[in-house]
DSSP file (Angstrom, degrees, kcal/mol; ACC not computed):
  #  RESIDUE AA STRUCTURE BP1 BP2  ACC     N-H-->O    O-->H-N    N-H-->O    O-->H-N    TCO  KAPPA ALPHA  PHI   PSI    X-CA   Y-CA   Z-CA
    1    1 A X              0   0    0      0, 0.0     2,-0.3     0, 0.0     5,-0.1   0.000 360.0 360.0 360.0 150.9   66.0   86.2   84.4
    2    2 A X     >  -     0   0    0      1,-0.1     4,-0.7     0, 0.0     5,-0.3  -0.707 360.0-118.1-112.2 135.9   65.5   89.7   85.7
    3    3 A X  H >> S+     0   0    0     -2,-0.3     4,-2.1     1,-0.2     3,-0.7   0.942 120.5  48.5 -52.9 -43.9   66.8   93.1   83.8
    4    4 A X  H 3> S+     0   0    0      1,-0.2     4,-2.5     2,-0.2     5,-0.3   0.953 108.5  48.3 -48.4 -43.6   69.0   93.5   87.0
    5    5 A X  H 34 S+     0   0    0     -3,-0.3     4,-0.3     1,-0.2    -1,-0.2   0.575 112.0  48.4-100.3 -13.0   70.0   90.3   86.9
    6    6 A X  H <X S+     0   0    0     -3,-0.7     4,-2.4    -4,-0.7    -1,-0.2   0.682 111.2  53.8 -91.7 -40.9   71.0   90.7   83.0
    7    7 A X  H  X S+     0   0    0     -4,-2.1     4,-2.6    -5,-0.3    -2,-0.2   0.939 102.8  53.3 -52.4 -56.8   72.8   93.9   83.7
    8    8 A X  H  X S+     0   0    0     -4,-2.5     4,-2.3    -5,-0.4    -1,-0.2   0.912 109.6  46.3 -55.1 -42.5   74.9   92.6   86.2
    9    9 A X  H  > S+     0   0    0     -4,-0.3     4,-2.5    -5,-0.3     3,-0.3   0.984 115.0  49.8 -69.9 -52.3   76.0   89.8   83.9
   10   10 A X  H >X S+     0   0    0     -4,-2.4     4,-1.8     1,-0.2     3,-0.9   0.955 113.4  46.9 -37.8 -60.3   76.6   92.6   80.9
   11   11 A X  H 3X S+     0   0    0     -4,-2.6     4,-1.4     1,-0.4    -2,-0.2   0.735 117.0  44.0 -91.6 -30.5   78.6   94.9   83.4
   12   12 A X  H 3X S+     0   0    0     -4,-2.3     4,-3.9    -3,-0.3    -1,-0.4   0.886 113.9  49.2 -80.1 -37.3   80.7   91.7   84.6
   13   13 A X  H <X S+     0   0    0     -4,-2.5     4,-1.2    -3,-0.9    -2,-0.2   0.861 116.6  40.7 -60.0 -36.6   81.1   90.7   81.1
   14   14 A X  H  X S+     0   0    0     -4,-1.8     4,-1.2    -5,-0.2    -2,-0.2   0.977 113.8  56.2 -46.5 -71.6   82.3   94.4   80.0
   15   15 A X  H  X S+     0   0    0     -4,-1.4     4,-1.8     2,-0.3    -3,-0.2   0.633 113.4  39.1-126.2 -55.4   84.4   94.5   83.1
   16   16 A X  H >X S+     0   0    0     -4,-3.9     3,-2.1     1,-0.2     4,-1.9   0.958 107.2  59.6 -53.5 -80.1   86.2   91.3   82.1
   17   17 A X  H 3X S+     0   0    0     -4,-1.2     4,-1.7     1,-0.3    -2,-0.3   0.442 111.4  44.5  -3.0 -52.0   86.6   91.9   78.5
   18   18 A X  H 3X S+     0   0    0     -4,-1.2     4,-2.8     2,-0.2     3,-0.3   0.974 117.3  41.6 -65.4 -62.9   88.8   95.3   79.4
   19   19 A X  H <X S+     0   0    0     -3,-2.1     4,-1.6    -4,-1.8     6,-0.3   0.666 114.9  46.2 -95.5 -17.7   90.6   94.2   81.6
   20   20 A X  H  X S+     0   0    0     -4,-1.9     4,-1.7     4,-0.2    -1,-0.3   0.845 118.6  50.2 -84.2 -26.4   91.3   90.7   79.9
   21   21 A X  H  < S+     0   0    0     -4,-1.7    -2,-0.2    -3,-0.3    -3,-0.2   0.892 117.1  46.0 -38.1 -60.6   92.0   93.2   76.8
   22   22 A X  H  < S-     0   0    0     -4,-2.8    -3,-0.2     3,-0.2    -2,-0.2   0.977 136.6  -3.5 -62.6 -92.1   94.1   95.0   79.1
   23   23 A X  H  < S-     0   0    0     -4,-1.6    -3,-0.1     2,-0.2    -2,-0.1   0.289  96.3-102.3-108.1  21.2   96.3   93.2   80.9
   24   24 A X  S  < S+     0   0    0     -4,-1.7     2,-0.2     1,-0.3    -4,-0.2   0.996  89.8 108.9  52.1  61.3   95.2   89.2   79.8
   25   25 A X        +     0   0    0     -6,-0.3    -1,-0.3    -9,-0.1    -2,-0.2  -0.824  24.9  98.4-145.8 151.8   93.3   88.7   83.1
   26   26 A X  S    S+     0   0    0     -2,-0.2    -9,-0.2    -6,-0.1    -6,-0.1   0.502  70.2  68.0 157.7  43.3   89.1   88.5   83.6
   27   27 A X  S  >>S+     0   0    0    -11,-0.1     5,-2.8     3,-0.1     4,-1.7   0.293 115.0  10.9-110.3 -83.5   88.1   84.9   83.9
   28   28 A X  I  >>S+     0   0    0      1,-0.2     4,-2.1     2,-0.2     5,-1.0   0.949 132.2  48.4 -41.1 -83.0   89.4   83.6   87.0
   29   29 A X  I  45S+     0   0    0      1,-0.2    -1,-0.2     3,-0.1     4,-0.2   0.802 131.0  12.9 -44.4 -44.5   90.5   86.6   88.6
   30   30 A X  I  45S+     0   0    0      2,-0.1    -1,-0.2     1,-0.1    -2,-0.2   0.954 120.0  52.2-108.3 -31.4   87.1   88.5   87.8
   31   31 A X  I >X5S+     0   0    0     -4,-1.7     4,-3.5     1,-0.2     3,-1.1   0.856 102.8  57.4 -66.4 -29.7   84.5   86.4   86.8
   32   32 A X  I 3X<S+     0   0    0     -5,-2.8     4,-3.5    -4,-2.1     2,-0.4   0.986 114.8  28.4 -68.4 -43.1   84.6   83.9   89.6
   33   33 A X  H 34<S+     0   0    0     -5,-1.0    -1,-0.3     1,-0.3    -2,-0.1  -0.113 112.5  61.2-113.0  63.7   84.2   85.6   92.4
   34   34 A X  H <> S+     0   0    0     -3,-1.1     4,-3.4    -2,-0.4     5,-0.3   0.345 115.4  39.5-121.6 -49.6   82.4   88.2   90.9
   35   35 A X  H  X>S+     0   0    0     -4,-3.5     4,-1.5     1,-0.3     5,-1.5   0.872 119.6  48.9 -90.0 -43.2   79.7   85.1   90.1
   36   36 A X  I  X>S+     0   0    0     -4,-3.5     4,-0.7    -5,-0.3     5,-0.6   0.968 119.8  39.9 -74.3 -55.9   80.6   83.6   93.7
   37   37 A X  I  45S+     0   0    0     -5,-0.2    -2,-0.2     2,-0.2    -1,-0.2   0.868 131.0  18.0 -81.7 -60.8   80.0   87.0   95.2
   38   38 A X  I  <5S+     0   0    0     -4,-3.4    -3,-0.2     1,-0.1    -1,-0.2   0.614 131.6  43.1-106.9  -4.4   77.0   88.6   93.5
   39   39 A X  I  <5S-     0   0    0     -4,-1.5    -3,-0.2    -5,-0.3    -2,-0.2   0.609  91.3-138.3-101.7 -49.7   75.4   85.3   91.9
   40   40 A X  I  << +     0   0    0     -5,-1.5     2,-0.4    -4,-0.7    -4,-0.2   0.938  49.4 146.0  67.9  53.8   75.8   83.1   94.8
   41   41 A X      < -     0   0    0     -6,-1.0    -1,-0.3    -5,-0.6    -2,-0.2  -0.915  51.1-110.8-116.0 154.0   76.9   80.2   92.9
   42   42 A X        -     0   0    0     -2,-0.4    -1,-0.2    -3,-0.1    -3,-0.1   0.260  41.6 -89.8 -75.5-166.0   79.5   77.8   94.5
   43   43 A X  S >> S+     0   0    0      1,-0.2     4,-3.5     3,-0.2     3,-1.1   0.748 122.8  50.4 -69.7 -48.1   82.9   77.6   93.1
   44   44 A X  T 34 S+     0   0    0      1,-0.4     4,-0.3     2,-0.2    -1,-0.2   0.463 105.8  49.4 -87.0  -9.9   82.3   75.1   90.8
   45   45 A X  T 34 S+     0   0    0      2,-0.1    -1,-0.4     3,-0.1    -2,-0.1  -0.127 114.2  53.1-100.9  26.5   79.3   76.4   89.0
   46   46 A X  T <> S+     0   0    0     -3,-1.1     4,-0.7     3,-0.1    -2,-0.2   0.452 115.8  38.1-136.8 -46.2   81.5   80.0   88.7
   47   47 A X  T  < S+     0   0    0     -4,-3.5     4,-0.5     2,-0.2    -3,-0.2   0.778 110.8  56.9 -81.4  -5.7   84.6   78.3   87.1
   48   48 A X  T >4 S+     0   0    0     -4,-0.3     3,-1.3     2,-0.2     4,-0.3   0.945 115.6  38.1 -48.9 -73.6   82.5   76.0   85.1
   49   49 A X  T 34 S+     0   0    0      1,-0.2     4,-0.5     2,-0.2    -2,-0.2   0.581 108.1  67.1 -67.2   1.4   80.7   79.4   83.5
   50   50 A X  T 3< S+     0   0    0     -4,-0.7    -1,-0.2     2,-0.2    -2,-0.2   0.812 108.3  37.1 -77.3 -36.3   84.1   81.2   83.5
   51   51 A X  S <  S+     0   0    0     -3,-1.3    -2,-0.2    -4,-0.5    -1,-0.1   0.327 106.0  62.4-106.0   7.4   85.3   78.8   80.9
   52   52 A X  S >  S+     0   0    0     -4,-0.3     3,-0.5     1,-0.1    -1,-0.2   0.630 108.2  48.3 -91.3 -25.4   82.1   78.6   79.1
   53   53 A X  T 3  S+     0   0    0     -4,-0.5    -2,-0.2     1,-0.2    -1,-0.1   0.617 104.3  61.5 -94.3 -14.9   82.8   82.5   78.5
   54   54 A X  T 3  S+     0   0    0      4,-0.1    -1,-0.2     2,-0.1    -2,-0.1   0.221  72.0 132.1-107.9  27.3   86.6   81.9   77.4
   55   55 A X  S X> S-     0   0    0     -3,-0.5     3,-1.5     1,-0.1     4,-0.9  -0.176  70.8 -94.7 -57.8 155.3   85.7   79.9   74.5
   56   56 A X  T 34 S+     0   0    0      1,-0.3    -1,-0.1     2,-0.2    -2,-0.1   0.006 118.6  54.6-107.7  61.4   87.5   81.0   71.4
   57   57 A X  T 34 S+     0   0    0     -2,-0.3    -1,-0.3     2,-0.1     4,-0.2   0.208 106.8  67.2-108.7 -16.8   85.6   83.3   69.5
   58   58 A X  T X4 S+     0   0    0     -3,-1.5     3,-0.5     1,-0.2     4,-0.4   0.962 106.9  31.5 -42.2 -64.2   85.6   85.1   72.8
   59   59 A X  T 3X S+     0   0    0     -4,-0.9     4,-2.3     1,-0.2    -1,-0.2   0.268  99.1 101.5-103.8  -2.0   88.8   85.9   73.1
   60   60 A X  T 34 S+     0   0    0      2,-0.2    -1,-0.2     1,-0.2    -2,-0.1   0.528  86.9  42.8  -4.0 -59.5   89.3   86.3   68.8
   61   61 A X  T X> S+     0   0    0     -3,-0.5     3,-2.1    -4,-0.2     4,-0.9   0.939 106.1  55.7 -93.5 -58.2   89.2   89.6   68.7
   62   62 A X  H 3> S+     0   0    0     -4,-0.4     4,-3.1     1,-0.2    -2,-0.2   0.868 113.3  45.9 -31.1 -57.2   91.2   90.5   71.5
   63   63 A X  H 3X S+     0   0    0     -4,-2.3     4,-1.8     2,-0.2    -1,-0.2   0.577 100.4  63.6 -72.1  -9.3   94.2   88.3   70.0
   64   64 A X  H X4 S+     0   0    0     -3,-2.1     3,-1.7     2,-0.2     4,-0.3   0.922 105.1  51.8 -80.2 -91.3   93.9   89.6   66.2
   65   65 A X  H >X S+     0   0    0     -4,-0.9     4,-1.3     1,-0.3     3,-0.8   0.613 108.1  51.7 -43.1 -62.6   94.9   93.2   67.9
   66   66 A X  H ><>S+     0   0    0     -4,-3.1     5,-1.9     1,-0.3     3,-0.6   0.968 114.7  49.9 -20.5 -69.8   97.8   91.4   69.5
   67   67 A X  G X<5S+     0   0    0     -4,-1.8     3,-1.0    -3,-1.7     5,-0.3   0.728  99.3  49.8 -71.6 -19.7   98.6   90.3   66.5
   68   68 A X  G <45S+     0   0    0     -3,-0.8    -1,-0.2    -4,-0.3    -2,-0.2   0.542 105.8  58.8 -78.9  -7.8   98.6   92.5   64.2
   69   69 A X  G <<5S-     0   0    0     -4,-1.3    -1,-0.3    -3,-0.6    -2,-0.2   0.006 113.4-112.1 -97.0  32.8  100.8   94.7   66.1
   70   70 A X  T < 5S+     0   0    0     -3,-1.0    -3,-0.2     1,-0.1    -2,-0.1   0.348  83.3 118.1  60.7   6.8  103.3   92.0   66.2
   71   71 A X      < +     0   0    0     -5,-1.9     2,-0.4    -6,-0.2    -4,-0.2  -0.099  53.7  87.7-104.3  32.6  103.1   91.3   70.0
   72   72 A X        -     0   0    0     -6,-0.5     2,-1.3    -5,-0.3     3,-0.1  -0.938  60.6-151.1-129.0 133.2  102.0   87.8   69.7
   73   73 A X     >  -     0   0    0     -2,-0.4     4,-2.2     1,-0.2    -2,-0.0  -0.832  12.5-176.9-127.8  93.5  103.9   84.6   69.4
   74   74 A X  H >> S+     0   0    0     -2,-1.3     4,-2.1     2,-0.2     3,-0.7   0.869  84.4  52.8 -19.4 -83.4  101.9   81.7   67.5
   75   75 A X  H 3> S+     0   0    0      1,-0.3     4,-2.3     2,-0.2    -1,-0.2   0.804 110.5  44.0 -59.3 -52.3  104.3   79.3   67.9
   76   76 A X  H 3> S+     0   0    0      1,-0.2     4,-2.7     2,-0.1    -1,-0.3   0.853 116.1  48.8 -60.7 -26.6  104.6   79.7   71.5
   77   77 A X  H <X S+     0   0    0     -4,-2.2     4,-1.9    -3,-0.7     5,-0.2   0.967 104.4  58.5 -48.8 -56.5  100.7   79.9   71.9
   78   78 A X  H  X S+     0   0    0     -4,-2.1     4,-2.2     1,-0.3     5,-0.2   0.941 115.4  37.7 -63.2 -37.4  100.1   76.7   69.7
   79   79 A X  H  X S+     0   0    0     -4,-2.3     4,-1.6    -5,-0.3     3,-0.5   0.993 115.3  51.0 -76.9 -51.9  102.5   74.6   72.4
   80   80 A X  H  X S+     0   0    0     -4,-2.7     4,-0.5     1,-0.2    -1,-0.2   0.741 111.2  47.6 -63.8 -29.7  101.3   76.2   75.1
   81   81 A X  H  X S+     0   0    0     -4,-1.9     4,-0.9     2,-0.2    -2,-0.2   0.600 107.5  58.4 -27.0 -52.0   97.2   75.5   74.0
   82   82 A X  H >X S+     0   0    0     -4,-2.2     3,-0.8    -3,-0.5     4,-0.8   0.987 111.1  41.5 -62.7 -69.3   97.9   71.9   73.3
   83   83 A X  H 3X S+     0   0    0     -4,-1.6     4,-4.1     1,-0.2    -2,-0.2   0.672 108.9  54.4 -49.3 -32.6   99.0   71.6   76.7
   84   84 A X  H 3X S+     0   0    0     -4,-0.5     4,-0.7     1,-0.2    -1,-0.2   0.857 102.0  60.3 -59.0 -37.3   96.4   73.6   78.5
   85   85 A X  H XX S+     0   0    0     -4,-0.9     4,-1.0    -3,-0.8     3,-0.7   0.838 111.0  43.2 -76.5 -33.8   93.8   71.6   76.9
   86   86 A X  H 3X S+     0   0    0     -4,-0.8     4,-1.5     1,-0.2    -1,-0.2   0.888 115.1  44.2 -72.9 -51.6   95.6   68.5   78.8
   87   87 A X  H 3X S+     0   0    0     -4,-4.1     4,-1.2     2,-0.2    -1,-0.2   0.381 104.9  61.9 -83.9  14.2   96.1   70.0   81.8
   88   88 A X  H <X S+     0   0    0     -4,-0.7     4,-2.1    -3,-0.7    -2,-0.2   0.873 106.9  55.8-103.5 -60.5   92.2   71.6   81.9
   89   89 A X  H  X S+     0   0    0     -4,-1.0     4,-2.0     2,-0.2    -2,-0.2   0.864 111.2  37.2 -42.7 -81.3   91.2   67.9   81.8
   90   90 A X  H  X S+     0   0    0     -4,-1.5     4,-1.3     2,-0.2    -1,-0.2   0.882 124.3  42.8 -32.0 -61.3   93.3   66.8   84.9
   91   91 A X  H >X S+     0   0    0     -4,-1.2     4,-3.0     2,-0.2     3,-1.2   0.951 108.2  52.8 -72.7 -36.7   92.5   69.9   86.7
   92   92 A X  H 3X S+     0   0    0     -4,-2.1     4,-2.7     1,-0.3    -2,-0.2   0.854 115.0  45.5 -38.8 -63.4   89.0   70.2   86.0
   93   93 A X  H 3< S+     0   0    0     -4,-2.0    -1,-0.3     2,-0.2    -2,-0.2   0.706 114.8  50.9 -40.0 -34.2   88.6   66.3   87.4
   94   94 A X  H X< S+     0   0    0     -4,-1.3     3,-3.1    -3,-1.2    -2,-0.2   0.974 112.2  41.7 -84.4 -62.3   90.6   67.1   90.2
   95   95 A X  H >< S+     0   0    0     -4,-3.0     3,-3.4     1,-0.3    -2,-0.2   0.755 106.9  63.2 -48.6 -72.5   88.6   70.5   91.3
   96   96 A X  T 3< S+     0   0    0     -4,-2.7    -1,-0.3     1,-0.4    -2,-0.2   0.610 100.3  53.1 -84.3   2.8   85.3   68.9   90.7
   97   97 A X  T <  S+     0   0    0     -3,-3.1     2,-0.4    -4,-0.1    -1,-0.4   0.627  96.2  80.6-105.4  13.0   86.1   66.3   93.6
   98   98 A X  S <  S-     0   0    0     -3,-3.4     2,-0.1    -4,-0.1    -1,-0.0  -0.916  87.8 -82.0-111.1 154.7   87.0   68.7   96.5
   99   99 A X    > > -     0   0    0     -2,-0.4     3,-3.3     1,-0.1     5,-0.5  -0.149  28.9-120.8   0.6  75.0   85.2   70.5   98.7
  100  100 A X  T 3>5S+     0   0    0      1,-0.3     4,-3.4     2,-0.1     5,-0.2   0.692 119.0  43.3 -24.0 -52.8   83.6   74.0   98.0
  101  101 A X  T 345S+     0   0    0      2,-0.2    -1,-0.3     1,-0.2    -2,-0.1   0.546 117.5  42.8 -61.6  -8.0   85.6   75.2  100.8
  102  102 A X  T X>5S+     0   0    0     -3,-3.3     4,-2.0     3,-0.1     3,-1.7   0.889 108.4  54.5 -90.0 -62.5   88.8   73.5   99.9
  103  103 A X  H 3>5S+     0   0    0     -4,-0.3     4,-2.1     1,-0.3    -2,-0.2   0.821 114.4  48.7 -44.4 -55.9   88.6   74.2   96.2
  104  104 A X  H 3X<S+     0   0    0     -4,-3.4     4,-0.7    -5,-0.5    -1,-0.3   0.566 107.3  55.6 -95.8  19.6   88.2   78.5   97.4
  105  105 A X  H <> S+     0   0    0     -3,-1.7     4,-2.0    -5,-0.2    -2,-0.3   0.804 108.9  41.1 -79.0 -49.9   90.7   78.3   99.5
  106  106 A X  H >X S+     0   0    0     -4,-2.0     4,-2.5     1,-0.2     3,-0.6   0.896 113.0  53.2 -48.7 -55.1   93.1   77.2   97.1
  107  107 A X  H 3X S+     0   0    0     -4,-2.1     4,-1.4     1,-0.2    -1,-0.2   0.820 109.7  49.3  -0.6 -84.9   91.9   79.3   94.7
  108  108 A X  H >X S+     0   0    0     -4,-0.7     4,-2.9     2,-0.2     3,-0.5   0.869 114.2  44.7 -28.5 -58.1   92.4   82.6   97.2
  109  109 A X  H <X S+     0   0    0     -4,-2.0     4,-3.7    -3,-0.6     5,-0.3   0.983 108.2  60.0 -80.1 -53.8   95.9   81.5   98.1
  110  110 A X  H 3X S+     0   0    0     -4,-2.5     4,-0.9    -5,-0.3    -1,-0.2   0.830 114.9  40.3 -23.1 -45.5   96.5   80.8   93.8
  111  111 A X  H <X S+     0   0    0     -4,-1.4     4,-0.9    -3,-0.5    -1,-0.2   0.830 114.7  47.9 -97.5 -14.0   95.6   84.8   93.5
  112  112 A X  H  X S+     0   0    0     -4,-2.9     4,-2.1     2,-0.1     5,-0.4   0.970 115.3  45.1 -77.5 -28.7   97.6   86.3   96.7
  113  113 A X  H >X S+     0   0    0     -4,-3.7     4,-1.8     2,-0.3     3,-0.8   0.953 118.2  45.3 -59.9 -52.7  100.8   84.4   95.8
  114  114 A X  H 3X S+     0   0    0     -4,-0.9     4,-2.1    -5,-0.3    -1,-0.3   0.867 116.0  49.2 -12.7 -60.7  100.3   85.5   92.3
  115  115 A X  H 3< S+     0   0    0     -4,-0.9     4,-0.4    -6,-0.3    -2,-0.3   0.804 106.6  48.9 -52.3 -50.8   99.6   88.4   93.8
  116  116 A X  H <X S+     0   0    0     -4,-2.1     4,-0.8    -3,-0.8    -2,-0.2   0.419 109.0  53.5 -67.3 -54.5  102.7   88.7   96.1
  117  117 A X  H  < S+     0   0    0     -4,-1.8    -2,-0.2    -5,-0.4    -3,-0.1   0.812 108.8  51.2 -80.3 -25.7  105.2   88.0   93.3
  118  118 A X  T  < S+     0   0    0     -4,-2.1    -2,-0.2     1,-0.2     3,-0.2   0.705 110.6  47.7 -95.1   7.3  103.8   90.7   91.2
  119  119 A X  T  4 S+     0   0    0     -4,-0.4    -1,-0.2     1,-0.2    -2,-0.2   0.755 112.8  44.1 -74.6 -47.3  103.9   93.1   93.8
  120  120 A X  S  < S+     0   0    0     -4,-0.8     2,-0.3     2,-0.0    -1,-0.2  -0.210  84.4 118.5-121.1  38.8  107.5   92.7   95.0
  121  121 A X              0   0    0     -3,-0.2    -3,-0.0    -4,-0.1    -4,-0.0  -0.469 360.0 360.0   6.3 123.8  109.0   92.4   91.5
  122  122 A X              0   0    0     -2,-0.3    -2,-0.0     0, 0.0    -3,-0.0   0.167 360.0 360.0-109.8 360.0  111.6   95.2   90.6
C-alpha cells in the first residue's frame, strides 16, 4: 500500500467520521462511492468495506456524545438493531446476486429519492 494510497483512505475515513458525527450519514453515502470512485472497487467490494468500517466500536464514541446529552433513545435503537441485523442478512444475500450495474443503479436512485424528500420538506 502506497502513502498516497493510505492518505486517501485517512482523508475518507476523517471525511466520514464528521459528517457521520454530524448529521448520522458517511458509510453509504460517502464511503462507497468515494471507494467506487477513487479505489475502483465494484459496488460490492465498497459496501462490503463500508460495513467492515461501521462496526461498533466505530461508531462508540460518536453515540456516548448523543448520549450523554440526552438525545438518544436506547430503547428505540435496541428494536431497531435487532432488526437491522435481520434485514442486513436478507439484503446483503440479495445485493450480492445482482449485477454491478444493477446493484448502482439502485443504489443512485436509493440516494436521489432520499435526496428529493429531504430537499422538498418544509
Amino acid at each position: 500500500m502506497t502513502i498516497q494510497t493510505i492518505l486517501s483512505l485517512i482523508l475518507i475515513g476523517i471525511l466520514a467520521g464528521v459528517l457521520s458525527g454530524l448529521v448520522g450519514v458517511g458509510g453509504g453515502i460517502i464511503m462507497v462511492p468515494l471507494l467506487v470512485m477513487f479505489f475502483s472497487f465494484n459496488q460490492h467490494q465498497a459496501q462490503g468495506t463500508s460495513l467492515a468500517v461501521l462496526a461498533v466500536p466505530v461508531t462508540a464514541v460518536a453515540v456516548f456524545n448523543y448520549y450523554k446529552e440526552g438525545q438518544l433513545n436506547l430503547k428505540y435503537a435496541a428494536i431497531i438493531a435487532v432488526f437491522f441485523v435481520v434485514g442486513s442478512i436478507f439484503g446483503s444475500k440479495f445485493a450480492l446476486t445482482l449485477d454491478q450495474k444493477v446493484l448502482k443503479k439502485i443504489f443512485a436512485v436509493v440516494l436521489v429519492v432520499i435526496a428529493g424528500k429531504m430537499l422538498l420538506e418544509k
